[in-house]
N, C-alpha and C positions, 0 to 999 in steps of 0.2 A: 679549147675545144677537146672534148672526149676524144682519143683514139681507141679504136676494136680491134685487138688482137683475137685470131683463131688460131687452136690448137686441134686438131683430132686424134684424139686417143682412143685406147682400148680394141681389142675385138669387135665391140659394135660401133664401133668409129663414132661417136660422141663429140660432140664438139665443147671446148673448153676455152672460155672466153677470158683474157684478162681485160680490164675497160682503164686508160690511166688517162690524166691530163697533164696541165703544163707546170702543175706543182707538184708533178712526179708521186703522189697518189696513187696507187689502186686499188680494185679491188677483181678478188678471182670468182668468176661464176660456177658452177660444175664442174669441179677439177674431178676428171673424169684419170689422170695419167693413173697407169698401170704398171707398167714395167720401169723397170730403173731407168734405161734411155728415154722412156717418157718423160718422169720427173726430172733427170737433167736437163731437158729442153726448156722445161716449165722455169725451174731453178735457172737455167744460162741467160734466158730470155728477160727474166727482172732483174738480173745485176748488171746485165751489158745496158739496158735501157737504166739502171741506177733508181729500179722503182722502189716505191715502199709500200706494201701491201697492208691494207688499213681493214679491213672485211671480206670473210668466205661468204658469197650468196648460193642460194641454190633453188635452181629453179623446181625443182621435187627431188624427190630422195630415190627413183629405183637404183638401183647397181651402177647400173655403165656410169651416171652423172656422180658419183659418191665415190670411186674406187681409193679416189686420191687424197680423201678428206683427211686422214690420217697424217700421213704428210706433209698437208700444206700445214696442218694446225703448228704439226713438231717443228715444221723449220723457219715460222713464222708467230711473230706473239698476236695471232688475230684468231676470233671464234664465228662459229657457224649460225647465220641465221636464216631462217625458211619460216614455213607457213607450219603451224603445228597439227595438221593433219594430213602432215607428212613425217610424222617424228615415230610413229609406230612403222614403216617402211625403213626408215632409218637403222632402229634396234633389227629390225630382223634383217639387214642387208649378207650377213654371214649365211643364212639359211639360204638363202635362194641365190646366195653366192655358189653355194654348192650345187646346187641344180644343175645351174650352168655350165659346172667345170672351171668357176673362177674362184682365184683363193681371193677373200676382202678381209683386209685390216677392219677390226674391229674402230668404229668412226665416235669422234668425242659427241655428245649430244649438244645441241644447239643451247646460247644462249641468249638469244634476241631469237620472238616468236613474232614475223610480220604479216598483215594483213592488209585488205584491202586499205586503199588511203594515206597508207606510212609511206613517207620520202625516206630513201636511206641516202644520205651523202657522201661525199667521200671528194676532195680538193675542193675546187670549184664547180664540182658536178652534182646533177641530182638525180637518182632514177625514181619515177611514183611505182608504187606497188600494186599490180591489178592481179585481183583473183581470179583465178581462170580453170577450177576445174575439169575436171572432165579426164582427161590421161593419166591421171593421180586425183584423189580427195583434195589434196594441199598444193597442186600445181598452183604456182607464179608468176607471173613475169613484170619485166624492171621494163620500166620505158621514159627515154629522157623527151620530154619535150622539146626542147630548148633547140637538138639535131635530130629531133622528130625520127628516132630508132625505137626498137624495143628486142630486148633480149626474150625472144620465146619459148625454150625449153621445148618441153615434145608437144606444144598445140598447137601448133602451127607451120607446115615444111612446104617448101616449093612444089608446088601442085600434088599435095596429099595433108594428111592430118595425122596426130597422133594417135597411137593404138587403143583401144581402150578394152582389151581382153586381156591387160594385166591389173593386179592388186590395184583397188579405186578408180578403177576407169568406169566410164560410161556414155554412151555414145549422145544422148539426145543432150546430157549437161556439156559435152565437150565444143557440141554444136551449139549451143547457146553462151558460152565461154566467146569462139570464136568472135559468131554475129552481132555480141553485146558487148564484148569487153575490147577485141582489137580492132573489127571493123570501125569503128565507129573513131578510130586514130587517124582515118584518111587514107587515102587512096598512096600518097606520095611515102608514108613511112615505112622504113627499111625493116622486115622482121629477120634478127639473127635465131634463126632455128638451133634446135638442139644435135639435128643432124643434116650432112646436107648444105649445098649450097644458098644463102639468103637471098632474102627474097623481097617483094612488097605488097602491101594491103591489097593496091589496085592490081597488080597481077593473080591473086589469088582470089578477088572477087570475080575477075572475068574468067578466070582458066581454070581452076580448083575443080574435079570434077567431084569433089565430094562433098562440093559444097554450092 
């Protein structure tokens, strides 16, 4: 059975998920870590569990969820895969790194481009891959059926939704992202947001007020 690890890194507190099972597998979602204490935790946390990290996913590419892609690449032999309309967000993360006042390692470019439909594996686990724009062009999210979770990046948060007044967002495809792609998982599954406490389908069908 998958365990969910969360991490919250960075300034915008970002949540950074490692997902492993019982053949000590994993894999890292939005290594968001920033600061050297951050990456130590990230680092102490897969050698005290004696994991092995087999793929970087990302649920889109703005800033906060990429800080740490550098990093994980260097200390680990595994590469980045995302949706490729998210790869131009990617190249420019240095620029709008500077907006913000955050210095970003320059991040290796991805080499698996997934889409709706791809299963990515990793031990004896599977996550499907649902397109979900709307907060980005190339948002995704991972959802295992099997413990009826889904890792959701920024589309989905405990009673609110993701921004869509940054680079690719747009409000009515975010909402038809939500209604079509994760409603429709059921009331009982667990979404791990990108920020924020998790949450579920059915709690966010009844209470969401933005939705």
């Amino acid at each position: 059975m998958p365990e969910v690890k969360t991490f919250t890194f960075n300034p915008f507190q970002e949540n950074t998920y490692v997902l492993y099972d019982e053949t000590a597998e994993c894999v890292i979602i939005d290594p968001g870590c920033y600061t050297p204490e951050e990456k130590q935790e990230l680092e102490d946390f897969i050698f005290e569990k004696k994991l092995k990290p087999v793929k970087l996913l990302l649920t889109h590419a703005h800033i906060d969820h990429i800080l740490g892609n550098n990093f994980v690449t260097g200390k680990y032999p595994i590469k980045i895969e995302m949706n490729e309309h998210d790869v131009k967000l990617l190249k420019v993360a240095l620029t709008y790194g500077e907006l913000w006042g955050i210095h970003c390692e320059p991040s290796p470019e991805p080499t698996v481009l997934l889409k709706e439909g791809n299963v990515v594996h990793f031990g004896n686990t599977n996550l499907e891959v649902l397109f979900t724009p709307g907060h980005s062009a190339g948002s995704i999210c991972f959802y295992n059926r099997e413990h009826d979770f889904v890792i959701g990046g920024d589309v989905l948060f405990y009673e609110s939704i993701g921004r869509t007044d940054l680079p690719g967002g747009d409000h009515p495809t975010l909402i038809r992202s939500i209604t079509e792609k994760l409603f429709p998982l059921g009331d009982a599954c667990t979404v791990y947001p990108g920020h924020g406490p998790h949450t579920t389908i059915g709690h966010e069908r009844e209470h969401n007020p933005f939705l």
